[in-house]
N, C-alpha and C positions, 0 to 999 in steps of 0.2 A: 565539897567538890562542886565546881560551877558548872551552870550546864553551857553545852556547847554550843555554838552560833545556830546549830537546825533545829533548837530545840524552842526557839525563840518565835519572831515576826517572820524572818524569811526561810524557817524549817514547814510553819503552819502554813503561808502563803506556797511553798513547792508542792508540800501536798495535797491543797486545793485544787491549785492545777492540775496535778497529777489523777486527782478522783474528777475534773469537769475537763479532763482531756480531750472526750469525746465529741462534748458541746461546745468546745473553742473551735477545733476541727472542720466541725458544721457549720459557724460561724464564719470561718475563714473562706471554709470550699463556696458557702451562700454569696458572700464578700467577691469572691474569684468571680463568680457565673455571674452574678450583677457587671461587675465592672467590665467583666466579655462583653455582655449583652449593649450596655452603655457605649460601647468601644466599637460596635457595629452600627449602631444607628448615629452614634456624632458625626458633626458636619466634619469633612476632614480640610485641612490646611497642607498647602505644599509650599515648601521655601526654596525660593530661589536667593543665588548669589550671584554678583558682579564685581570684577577687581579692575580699579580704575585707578587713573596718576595725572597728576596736573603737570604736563612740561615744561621746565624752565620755573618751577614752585621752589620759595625757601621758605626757613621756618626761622620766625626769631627767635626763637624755643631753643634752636640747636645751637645759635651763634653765642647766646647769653650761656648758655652752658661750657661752651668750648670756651670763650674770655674768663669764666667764673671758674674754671680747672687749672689756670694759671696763676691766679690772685688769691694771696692770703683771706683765710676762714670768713674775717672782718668785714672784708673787702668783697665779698661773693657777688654783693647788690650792683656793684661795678658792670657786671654783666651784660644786664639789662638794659643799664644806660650807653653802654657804646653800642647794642645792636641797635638802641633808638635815634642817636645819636646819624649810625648810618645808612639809616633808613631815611631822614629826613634831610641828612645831607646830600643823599643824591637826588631827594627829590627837589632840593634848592638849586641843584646844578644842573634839571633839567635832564637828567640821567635818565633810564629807562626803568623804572623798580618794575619788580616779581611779586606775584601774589601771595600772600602765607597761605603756608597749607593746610593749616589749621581754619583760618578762614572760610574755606572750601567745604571742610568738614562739617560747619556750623551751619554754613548755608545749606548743605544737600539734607540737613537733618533741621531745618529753620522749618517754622511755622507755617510759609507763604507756598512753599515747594509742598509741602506733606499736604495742603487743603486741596491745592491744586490736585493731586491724586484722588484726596475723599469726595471733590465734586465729579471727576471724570467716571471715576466708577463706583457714585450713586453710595457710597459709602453708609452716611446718615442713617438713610430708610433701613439698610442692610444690617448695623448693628442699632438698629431702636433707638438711635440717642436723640433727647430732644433737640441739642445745641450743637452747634460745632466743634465748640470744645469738648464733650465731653465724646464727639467721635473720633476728636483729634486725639485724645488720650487713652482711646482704644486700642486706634491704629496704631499709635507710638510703640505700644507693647510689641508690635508686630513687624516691626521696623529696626533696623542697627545700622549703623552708620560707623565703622572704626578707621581708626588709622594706625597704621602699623610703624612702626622707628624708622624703614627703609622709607615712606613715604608715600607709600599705596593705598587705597582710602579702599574698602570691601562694604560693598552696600549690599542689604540684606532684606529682603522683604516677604511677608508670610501671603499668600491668597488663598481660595477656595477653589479655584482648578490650577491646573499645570500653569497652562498657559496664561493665567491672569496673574499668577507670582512672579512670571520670567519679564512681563509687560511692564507692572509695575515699577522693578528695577529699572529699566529702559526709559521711564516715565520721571523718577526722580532724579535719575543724571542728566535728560534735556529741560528740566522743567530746574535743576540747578545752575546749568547751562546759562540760560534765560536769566535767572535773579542774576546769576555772576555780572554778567554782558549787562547789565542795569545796575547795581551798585558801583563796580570800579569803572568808575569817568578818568579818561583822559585828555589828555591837549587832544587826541587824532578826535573824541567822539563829539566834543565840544567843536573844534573846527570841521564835523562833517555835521553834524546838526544845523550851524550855522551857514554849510553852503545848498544845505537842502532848503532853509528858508529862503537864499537868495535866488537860487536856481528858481524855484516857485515863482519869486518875484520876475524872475526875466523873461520865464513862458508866459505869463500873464500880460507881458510886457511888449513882446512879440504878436503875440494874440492880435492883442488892440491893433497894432503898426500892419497887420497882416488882413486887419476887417478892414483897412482903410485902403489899403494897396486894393484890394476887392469892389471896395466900392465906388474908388476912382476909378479902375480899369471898366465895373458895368454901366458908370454916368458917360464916358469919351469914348471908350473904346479903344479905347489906346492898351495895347500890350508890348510890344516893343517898337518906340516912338523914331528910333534914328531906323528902322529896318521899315517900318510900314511908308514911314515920310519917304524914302527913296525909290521903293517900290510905288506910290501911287504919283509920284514925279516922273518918273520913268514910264509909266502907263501913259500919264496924260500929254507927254512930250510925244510919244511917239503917236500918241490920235493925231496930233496937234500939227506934229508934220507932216504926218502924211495928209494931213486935209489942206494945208495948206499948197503941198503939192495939190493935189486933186483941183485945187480952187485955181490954178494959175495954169493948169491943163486946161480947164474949162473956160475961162477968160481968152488963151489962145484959139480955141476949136470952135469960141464966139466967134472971134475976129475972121476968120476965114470960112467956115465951116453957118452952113445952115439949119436954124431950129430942129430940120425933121430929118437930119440927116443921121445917120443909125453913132459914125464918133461922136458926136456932141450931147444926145441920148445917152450914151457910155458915161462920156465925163458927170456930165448934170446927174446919176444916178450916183455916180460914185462919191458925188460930192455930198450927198443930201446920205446916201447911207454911215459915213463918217463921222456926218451931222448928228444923227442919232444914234451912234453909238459914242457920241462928246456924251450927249446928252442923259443917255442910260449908264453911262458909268456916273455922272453925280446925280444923278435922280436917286427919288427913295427907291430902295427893293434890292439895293446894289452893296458889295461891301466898300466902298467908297463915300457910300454914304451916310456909314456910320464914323468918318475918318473925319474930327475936327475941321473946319475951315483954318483957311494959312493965318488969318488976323490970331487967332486964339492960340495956334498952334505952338507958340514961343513959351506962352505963361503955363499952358499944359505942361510942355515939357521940365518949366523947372520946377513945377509941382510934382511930379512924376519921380523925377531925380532926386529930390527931397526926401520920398518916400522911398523910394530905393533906399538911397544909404543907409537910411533909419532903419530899415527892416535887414538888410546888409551887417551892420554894425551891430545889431540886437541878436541876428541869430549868430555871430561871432561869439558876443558875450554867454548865449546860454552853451553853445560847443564848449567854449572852455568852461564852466562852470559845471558841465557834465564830466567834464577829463579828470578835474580837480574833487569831484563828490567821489569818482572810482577809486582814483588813491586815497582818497582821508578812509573810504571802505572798508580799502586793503590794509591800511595800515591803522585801523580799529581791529579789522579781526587779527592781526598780529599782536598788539598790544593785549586787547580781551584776554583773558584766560578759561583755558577750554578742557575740562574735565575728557581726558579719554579714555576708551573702554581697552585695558588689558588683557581680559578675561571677560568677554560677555556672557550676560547670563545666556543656560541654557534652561530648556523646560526640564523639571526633576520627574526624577521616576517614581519614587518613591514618598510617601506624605510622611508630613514629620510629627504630625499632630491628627488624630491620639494614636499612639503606640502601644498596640494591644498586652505585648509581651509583656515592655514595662510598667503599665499603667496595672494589669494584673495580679506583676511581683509587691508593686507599690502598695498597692491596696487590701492584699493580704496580708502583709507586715505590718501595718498601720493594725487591721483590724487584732491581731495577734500580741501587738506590742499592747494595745487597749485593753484587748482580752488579759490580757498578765497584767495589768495595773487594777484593773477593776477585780482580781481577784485578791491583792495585799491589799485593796480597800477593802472589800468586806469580809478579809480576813482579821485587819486592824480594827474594827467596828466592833467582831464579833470579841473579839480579847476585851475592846472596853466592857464589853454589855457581861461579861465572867466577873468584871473584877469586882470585888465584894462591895467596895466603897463606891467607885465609880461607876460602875454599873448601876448601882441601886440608883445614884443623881440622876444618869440620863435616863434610866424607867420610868424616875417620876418624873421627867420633863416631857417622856413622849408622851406616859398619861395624861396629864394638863394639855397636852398640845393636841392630842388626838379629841379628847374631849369638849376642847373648843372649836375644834374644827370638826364635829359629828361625825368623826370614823364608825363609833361604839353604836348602835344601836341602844336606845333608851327599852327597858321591859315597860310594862303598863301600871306595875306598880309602883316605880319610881316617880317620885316629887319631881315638879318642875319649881325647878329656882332661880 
């Protein structure tokens, strides 16, 4: 009659268990109260999430799929090649393409976006790491970036407070932003780079035409050359005739009129004060006599007018070169592709890391599962060391092995050999 399966390895190993019940028990509840203990003092982590959508995004992924569900098994590769196909055709025709959205995903979860986080918040020092990379490979752990079939991208990031997990998120979508806006070039970003350097060139161009307009206007004095020339024409005509009246009053009031007589005193004063006031309007001290002489007066002006136009025609050119940089602007940030937030992170209530409960349950099934392994192993051990044949092998192997490794204590009487 055979014996039955309990009478075997796994009858001896239940009933080990069953007599070191107590002490697995101990070991388990020790196991529990460590892992409590552990699960109060760790640094805890909170995860925030964000759901985010690229507008106007397609995916060649879906189009190579959708041509690939028309076409024989053989023929599947076909796919691929028409979505390339017309992707590239319209970029030959000048068409407007969309960014994949796969792309996007690559980028928010790229290399250049994720340091940018580990230097802003000091990352390195934070997880000990010597290099970048190996804090970059930290953080990663702590980071997801998915995209779901509808086409919504859910970025996910762990921190050490609320509000440094919810930031984060917020930190990889504009800092994705940014790469995006930097790797897809278009005709608008090329034609607006190219009119910021000419725009540059024309203020600098003005500049010059506007120190010279300057510094003609402080050598003559000249500011506006057809308004001042009339105005001191107009001054000097009307001294001019009234003195010349005054001078033919006085020549009269000679003729009849005697030296000391109080009329001829009149006119003779009035003549001589006209006099000096000819005289005080082009003397220095006067603003007349900062006003060109008439000889000079002609070449001034067309040097003046020179400079006019040039400075006229130059701040023309930067007006419109300004008009033209605001549309190429606008019509970058239209092109650009602009990750936006559907669902903004909010700060979490709850941490997600360590989880008392579970980390507890965990950790006492581990110790329990080990507990019951380690008892069919030196339940299995204890069968070899019975068996008549085998047992005696391994006794004289421990002998010899304990022997040369001085478990045994030597008596005094024994030979050293």
């Amino acid at each position: 009659m055979q014996d039955s399966p309990l009478d075997g390895l796994l009858g001896e190993s239940l009933r080990a268990v069953a007599s070191n019940l107590r002490k697995i028990l101990a070991l388990c509840f020790l196991v529990a109260v460590v892992a409590s203990a552990w699960s109060l003092f760790a640094k805890p982590r909170f995860t925030a999430q964000a759901v985010a959508i690229v507008p106007g995004a397609s995916s060649t992924g879906s189009l190579a799929s959708l041509a690939s569900s028309f076409l024989p098994g053989g023929m599947s590769g076909l796919g691929d090649l028409a979505a390339g196909l017309a992707g590239s055709g319209s970029e030959l025709l000048g068409l407007q393409t969309t960014v994949d959205v796969y792309l996007v995903q690559k980028v928010l979860s790229s290399e250049p976006v994720l340091e940018r986080v580990i230097l802003k918040y000091d990352l390195v020092s934070r997880y000990r790491a010597p290099t970048m990379a190996d804090a970059l490979r930290k953080f990663m752990k702590r980071v997801t970036v998915d995209l779901s079939t509808e086409g919504f991208i859910t970025v996910t990031a762990q921190g050490e407070t609320r509000e440094e997990a919810a930031s984060m998120v917020r930190d990889i979508i504009d800092f994705g932003n940014d790469e995006l806006s930097r790797m897809v070039t278009s005709r608008a970003r090329r034609a607006r780079i190219q009119a910021e350097r000419s725009l540059a060139l024309a203020e600098d161009s003005l500049a010059v035409v506007q120190d010279m307009m300057r510094a003609f206007r402080d050598s003559t004095g000249i500011l506006y050359p057809e308004e001042q020339s009339a105005s001191m024409m107009g001054t000097l005509g009307t001294i001019e005739g009234d003195m010349v009246t005054a001078r033919s009053v006085l020549s009269g009031a000679a003729a009849t009129l005697s030296p000391g007589s109080a009329a001829f005193r009149e006119a003779q004063a009035r003549v001589q004060a006209l006099e000096s006031a000819m005289a005080a309007r082009l003397g220095p001290g006067d603003t007349l006599s900062f006003f060109p002489g008439y000889a000079r007066l002609p070449a001034m002006i067309r040097t003046y007018e020179s400079l006019y136009l040039e400075e006229e025609m130059r701040t023309g050119v930067v007006l419109t070169l300004r008009q033209q940089l605001e549309m190429l602007r606008i019509q970058e940030a239209r092109d650009s592709p602009t990750v936006e937030l559907v669902e903004p992170p909010v700060v979490p209530r709850l941490r997600s890391f360590p989880k008392r409960a579970v980390m507890v349950i965990k950790t006492t099934m581990v110790a329990f599962v080990l507990a019951f392994l380690w008892m069919i192993v030196l339940t299995y051990l204890r069968r070899i060391m019975r068996h008549p044949e085998q047992g005696r092998f391994w006794r004289e192997m421990y002998d010899i092995a304990a022997g040369q490794l001085s478990f045994r204590r030597k008596t005094p009487g024994q030979s050293r050999t």
